[in-house]
Wavefront OBJ file of the C-alpha trace (Angstrom):
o trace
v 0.000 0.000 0.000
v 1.136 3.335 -0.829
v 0.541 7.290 -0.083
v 0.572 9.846 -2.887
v 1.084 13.448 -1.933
v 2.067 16.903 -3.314
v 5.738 17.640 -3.003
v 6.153 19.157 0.296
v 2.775 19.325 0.627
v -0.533 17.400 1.472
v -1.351 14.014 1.106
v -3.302 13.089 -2.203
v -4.173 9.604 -0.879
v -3.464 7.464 1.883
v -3.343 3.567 2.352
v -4.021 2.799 -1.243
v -3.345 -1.064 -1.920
v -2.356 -2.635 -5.330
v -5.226 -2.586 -7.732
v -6.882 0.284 -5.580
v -9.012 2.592 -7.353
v -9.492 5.970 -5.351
v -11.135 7.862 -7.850
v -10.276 11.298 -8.823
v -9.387 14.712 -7.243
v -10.428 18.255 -8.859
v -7.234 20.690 -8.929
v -6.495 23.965 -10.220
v -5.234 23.426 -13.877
v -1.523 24.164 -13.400
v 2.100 21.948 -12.818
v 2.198 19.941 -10.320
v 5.128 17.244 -8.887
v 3.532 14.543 -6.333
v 5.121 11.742 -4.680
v 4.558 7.866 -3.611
v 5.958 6.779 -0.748
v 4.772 3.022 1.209
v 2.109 3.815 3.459
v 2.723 5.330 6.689
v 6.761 5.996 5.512
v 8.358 9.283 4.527
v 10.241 7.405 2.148
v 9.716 8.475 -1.203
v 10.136 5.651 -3.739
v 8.603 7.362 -6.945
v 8.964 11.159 -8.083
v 6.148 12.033 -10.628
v 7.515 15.894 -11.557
v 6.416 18.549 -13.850
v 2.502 16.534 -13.592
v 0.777 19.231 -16.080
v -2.754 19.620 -15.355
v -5.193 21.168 -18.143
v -8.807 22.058 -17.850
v -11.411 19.740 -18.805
v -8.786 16.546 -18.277
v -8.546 13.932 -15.876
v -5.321 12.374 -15.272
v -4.639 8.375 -13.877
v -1.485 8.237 -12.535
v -0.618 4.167 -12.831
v 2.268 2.651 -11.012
v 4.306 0.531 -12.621
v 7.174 -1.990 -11.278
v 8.344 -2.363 -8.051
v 10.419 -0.032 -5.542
v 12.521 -3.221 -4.191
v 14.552 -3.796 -7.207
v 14.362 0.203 -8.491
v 12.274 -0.776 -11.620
v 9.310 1.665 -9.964
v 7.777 4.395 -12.310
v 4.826 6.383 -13.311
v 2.481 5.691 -16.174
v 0.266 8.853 -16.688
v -2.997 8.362 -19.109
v -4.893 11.579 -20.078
v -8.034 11.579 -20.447
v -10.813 14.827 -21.719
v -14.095 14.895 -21.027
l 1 2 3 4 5 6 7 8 9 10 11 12 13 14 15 16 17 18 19 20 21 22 23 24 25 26 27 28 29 30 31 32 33 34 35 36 37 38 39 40 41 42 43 44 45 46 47 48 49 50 51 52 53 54 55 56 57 58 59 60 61 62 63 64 65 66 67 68 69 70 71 72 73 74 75 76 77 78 79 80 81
């Protein structure tokens, strides 16, 4: 399980297990960079920077791989409604 929050800032999501889906989130269009880290660990195991957030879009952010052999990264699907 995993949290995703804003750089420095809030958490996103907490406690989200493999194959979770938490739904979605309305932001501010704008750049963001968020973070994964293993739930309930200030250990950040994935970076997702310059996350570039456009009205009328909603963005998935998939994680791919895992953080104990470094393979970890961030599939981002875009999607416009």
């Amino acid at each position: 399980a995993v949290d995703v929050t804003v750089n420095n800032g809030p958490f996103l999501f907490t406690n989200v297990a493999f194959r979770q889906n938490e739904g979605y989130l309305t932001a501010d269009p704008g750049t963001y960079s968020a973070q994964v880290r293993p739930a309930g660990d200030a250990q950040v195991v994935l970076n997702v920077p310059s996350l570039t957030l456009n009205g009328g879009t909603a963005v998935t952010i998939f994680a791919v791989g895992r953080a104990s052999n470094g393979s970890l990264d961030a599939l981002l699907v875009t999607d416009r409604y």
